[in-house]
C-alpha positions in Angstrom: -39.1 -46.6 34.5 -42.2 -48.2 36.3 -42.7 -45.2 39.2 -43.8 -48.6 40.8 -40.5 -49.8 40.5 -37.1 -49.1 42.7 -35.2 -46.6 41.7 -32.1 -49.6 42.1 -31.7 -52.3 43.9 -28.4 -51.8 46.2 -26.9 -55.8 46.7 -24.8 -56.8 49.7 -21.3 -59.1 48.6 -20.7 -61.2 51.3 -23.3 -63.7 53.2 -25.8 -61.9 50.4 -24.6 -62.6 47.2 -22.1 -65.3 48.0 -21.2 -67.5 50.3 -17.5 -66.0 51.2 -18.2 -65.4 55.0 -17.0 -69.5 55.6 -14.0 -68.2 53.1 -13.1 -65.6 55.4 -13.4 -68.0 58.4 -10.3 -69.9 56.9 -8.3 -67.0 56.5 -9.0 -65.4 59.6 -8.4 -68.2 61.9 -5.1 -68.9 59.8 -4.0 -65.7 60.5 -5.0 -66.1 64.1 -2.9 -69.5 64.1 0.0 -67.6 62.5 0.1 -65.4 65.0 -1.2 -66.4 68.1 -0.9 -69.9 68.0 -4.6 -70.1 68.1 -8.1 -70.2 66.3 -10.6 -67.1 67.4 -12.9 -67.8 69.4 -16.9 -67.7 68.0 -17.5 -64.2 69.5 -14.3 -62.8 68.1 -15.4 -64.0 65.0 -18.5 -63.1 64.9 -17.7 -59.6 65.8 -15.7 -59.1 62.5 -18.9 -60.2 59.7 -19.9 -57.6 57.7 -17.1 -55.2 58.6 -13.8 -54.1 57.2 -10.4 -55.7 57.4 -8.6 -52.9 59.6 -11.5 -53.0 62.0 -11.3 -57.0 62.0 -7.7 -56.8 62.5 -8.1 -54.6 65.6 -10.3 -57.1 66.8 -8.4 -59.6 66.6 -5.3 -57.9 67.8 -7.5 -57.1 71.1 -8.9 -60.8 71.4 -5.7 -62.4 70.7 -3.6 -60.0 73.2 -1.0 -58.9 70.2 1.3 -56.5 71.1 1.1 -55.2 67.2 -1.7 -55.3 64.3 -2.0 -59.0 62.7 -0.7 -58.6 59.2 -3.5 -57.9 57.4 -2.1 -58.1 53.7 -1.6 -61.8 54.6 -5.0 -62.0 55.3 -5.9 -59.5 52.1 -3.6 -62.1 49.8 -4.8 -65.3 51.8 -8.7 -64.7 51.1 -7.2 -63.8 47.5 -6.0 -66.7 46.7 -9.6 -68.6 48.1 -11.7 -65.9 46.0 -9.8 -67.5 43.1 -11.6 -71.0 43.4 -15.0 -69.7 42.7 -17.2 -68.8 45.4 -20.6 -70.4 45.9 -23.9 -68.3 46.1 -26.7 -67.8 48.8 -29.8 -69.5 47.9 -31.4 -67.6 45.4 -29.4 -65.4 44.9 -28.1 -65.8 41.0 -31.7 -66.3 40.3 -32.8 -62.7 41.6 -29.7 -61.0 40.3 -30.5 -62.3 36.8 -34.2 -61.5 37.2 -33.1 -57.8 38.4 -31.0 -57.5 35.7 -33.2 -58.4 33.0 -36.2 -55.7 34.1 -33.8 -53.5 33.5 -33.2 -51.9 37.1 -30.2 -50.3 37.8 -27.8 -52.5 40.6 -24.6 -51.4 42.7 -23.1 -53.6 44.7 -21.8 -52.4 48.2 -19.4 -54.1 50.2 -17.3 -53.1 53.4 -14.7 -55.8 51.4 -11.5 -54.3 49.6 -11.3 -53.5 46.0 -8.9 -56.3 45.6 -11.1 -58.7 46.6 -14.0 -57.7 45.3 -12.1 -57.8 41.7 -11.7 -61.6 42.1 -15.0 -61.5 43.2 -16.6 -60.3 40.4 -15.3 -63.2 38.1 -18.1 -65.3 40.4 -20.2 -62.6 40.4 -20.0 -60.9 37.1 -19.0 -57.7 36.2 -21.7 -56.9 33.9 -24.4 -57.3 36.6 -23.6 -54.2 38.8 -23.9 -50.4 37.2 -21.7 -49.4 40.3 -19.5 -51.0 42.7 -19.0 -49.7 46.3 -15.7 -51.0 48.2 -15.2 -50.8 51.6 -11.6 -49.2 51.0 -13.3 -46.4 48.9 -15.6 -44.9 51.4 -14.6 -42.2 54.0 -17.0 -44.2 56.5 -17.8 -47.9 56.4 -20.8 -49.9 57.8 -22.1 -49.2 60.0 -22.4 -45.7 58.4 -24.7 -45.2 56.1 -22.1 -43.3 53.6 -21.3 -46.7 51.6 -25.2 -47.2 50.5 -25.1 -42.6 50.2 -22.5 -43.4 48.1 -23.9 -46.1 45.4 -27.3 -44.1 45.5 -25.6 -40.7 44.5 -23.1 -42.6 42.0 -26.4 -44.1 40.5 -28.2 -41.1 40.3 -31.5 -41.8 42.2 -32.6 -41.3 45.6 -31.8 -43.5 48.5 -35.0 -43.8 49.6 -36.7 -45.4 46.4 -33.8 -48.1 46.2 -34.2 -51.7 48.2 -30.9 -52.5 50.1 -30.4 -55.9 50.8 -28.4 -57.3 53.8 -27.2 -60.3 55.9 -25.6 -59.1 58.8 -26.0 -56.4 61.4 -23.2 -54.2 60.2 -24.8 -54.0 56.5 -28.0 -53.9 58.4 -27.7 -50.9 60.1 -25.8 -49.2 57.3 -28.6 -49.9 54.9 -31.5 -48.7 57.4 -29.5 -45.8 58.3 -29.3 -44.5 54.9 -32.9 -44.4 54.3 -33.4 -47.7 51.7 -35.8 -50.1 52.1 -34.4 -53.0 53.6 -34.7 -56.8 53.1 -32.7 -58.7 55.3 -31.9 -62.0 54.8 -29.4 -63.5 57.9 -26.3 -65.8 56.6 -24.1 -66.8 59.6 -25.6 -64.4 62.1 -29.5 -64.5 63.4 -31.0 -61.2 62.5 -33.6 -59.5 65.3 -37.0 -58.4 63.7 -36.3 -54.4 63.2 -38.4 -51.5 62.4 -38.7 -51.0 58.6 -36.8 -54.5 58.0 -38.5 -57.2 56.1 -36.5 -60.3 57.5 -36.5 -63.3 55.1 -34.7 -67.0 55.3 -33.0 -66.9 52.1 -33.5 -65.2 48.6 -35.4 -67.6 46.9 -38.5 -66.6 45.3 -37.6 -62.9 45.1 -37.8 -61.0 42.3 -38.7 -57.9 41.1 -42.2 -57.3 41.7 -41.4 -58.7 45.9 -38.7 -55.8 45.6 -40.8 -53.3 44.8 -43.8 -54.7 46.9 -41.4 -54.0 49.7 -40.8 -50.2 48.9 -44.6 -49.5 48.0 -46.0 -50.9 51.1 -45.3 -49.8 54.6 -43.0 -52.4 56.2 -43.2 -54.0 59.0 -40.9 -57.1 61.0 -41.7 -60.3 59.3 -40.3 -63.3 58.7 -40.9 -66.5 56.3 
C-alpha cells in the first residue's frame, strides 16, 4: 500500500451511505402513533439520529410520557420490512464506494444500527464492499464512544489514526473524532457545526480516493463546500 494512502476508509450506514434516516422516520412515528396516539415531535426525533434503538426507545418513552419501554422489536421488524424495498443512496455515495473499492483500500462499515438490519441492508449496499462490518448491537459502547470505529480499526488491522471515518450526524461525529480518524463529515438530516479536525462537506460527490487521502496528509481544518 501507497504510505500516501489510508490505512481504510471506516463508512457510516445511515444518512452516509443510504438514505434510511427518512425510513426510520416512518417507523418511529408509527411506533409513536401505536403507542401514544401521536407522531414525535421534531426534537424528539432529532435526538434519536445516529444512535441505537434502546437509547431511541428511551427517548421516546421520556418524550411520549410511557409508563413502560415502546416495543422496540416492532420497531426492529417495522424498519425490516422497509429495508426490504431497497434503500436509496446519499449523493455520491455508490460512486466513492466503488472508487474505494477498486484502489484496493480496505472498508468497514460502522453503524450504531442492529445486525438485523444491517443484513437487509447490505443487499442495497453490498456485501462484498465492506472487509468488516461494525453493528451497533455488537459493541460494548456505542456512539458516541469511540469503541465502534476502535473496533473496525483493530478488526482491520491498521491503526485508527491513518483510516478516514466518514459521518453524517453528531453521534457518528463525535464517535469518529474521538477515536482518533480523520474525519469527513457530510450532514444528512441534521446541520453539522464546523469542528476541530472535521472537514465538513455537502454531499459525497466528487470524492474519491486521492480527496480521502488528501484529507489524512494534510492538517485539517473546518471547511465547507
Amino acid at each position: 500500500m501507497n504510505t500516501t494512502e489510508p490505512a481504510a476508509i471506516l463508512f457510516d450506514m445511515d444518512g452516509t451511505l443510504v438514505d434510511s434516516e427518512k425510513v426510520w422516520d416512518v417507523a418511529l412515528n408509527e411506533l409513536a402513533v401505536r403507542e401514544a396516539g401521536r407522531r414525535l415531535s421534531p426534537a424528539a426525533r432529532q435526538a434519536m439520529i445516529g444512535s441505537t434503538i434502546p437509547n431511541s426507545m428511551r427517548i421516546m418513552q421520556d418524550h411520549l410520557g410511557l409508563s413502560a419501554t415502546p416495543d422496540a422489536g416492532w420497531l426492529s421488524d417495522r424498519v425490516f420490512e422497509l429495508f426490504a424495498g431497497g434503500l436509496i443512496w446519499r449523493p455520491g455515495a455508490l460512486e466513492l464506494l466503488g472508487a474505494v473499492r477498486a484502489a484496493g483500500l480496505p472498508t468497514a462499515l460502522v453503524t450504531s444500527t442492529g445486525r438485523k438490519l444491517v443484513e437487509v441492508a447490505l443487499e442495497t449496499l453490498g456485501r462484498e464492499n465492506f472487509d468488516v462490518i461494525v453493528c451497533g448491537d455488537e459493541v460494548a459502547v456505542p456512539k458516541p464512544d469511540p469503541a465502534p470505529y476502535l473496533m473496525a480499526a483493530e478488526l482491520l488491522g491498521v491503526p485508527i489514526e491513518k483510516c478516514v471515518a466518514i459521518e453524517d450526524s453528531p453521534t457518528g461525529l463525535a464517535s469518529a473524532v474521538a477515536s482518533g480518524a480523520a474525519v469527513l463529515a457530510v450532514p444528512s438530516e441534521l446541520e453539522l457545526p464546523p469542528t476541530d479536525g472535521v472537514h465538513l462537506r455537502d454531499s459525497l460527490v466528487g470524492v474519491d480516493p486521492a480527496f480521502l487521502a488528501a484529507l489524512l496528509m494534510r492538517g485539517l481544518s473546518p471547511q465547507g463546500r
